[in-house]
N, C-alpha and C positions, 0 to 999 in steps of 0.2 A: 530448600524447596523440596516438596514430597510427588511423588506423582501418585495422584488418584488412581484408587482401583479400577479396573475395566468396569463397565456399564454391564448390570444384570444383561442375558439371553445373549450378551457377543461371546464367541467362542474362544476360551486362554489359549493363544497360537503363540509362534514365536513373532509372526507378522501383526499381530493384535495389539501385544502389546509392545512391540518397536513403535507402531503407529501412534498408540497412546502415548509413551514415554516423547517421541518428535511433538506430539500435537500438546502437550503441554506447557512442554520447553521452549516452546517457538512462545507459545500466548505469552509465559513470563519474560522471556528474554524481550520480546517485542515491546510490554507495556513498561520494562525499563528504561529500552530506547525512546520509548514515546515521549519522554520526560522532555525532548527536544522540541517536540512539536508545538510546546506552549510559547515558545522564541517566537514563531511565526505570529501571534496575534491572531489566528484564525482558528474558526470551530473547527472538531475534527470531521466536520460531513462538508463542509468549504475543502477545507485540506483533501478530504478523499477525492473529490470530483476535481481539484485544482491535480491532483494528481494523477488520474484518469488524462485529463487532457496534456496534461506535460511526456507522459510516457507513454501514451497511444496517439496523441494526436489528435488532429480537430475531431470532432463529431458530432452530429445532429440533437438536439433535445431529447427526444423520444430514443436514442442507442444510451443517452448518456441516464434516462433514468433505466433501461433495461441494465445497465452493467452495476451501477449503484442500489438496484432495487429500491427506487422511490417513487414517488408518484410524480407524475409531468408538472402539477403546478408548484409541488416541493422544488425542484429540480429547477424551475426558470425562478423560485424563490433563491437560490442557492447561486446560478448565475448570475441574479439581478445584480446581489450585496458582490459577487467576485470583481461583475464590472465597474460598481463602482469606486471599486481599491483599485482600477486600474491591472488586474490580474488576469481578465479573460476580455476579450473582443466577442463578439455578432459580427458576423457576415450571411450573407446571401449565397445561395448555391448558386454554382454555374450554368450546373445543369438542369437546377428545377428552382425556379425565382422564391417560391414559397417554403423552400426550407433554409431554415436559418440553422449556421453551422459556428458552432463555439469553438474558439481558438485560445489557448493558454497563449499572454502576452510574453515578452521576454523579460518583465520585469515579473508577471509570473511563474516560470520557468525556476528564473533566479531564486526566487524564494523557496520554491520546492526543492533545487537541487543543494540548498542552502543546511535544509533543514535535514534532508537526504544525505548530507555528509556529516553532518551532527551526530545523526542517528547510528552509523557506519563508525565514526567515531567511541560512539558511547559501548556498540558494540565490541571493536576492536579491545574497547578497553577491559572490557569483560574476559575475550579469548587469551588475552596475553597474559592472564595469570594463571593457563593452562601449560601443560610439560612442552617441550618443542615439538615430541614424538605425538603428541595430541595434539599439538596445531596442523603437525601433519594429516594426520588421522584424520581430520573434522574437512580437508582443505582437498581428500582423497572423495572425503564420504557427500561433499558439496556436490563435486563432480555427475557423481550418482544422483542427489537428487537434480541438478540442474536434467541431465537427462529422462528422468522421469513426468516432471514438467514439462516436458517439449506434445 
């Protein structure tokens, strides 16, 4: 794998291109693990939104197409087909009767975290044919980006 040159008018820093070099690395590494995702039986825009609600939790239609960037009748398209695999639930608010709150089931849950360790798997298998002093290295440099994330 090559990494593409920076983008004409970004400035060659050393921050520029670490970003470029992470931000390509991640897409390939990412779309090798993805190769898991096809286990599930689910489109990847199901799987995105099945995954929004497994790892953030219930939430309203209208949060769930701002975080997915889709449009609202995409979006109850998208929960229609979840609920009826039995993978997400409708409920009603407590607080406000007319908002309906989508809940990832535990049999959806499962399936994400299924495919979640496939992936982590697929990964793993990739870092282990790195030196030990480079597993350290990547496992130091995590650290860092988890922090930067926060």
């Amino acid at each position: 794998m090559s990494i593409p040159p920076l983008p004409e008018g970004l400035a060659n820093t050393d921050l520029t291109r670490t970003a470029n070099a992470l931000h390509s690395i991640s897409i390939h590494l990412l779309r090798r693990a993805r190769a898991a995702d096809k286990e599930s039986g689910l489109s990847p825009e199901r799987l995105s939104l099945l995954s929004v609600l497994t790892y953030a939790g219930p939430l309203n239609v209208t949060r769930l197409s701002e975080l997915e960037s889709v449009s609202l009748p995409a979006i109850s398209r998208i929960v229609s087909a979840l609920e009826a695999r039995g993978l997400v639930k409708r409920t009603r608010s407590r607080e406000d009767a007319r908002t309906v709150i989508i809940n990832a089931t535990a049999k959806g849950r499962r399936i994400m975290e299924k495919g979640r360790c496939r992936r982590l798997e697929i990964i793993a298998d990739e870092l282990s044919h790195l030196s030990r002093k480079d597993q350290q290295q990547l496992s130091r440099i995590s650290d860092i980006l988890e922090n930067l994330g926060r």
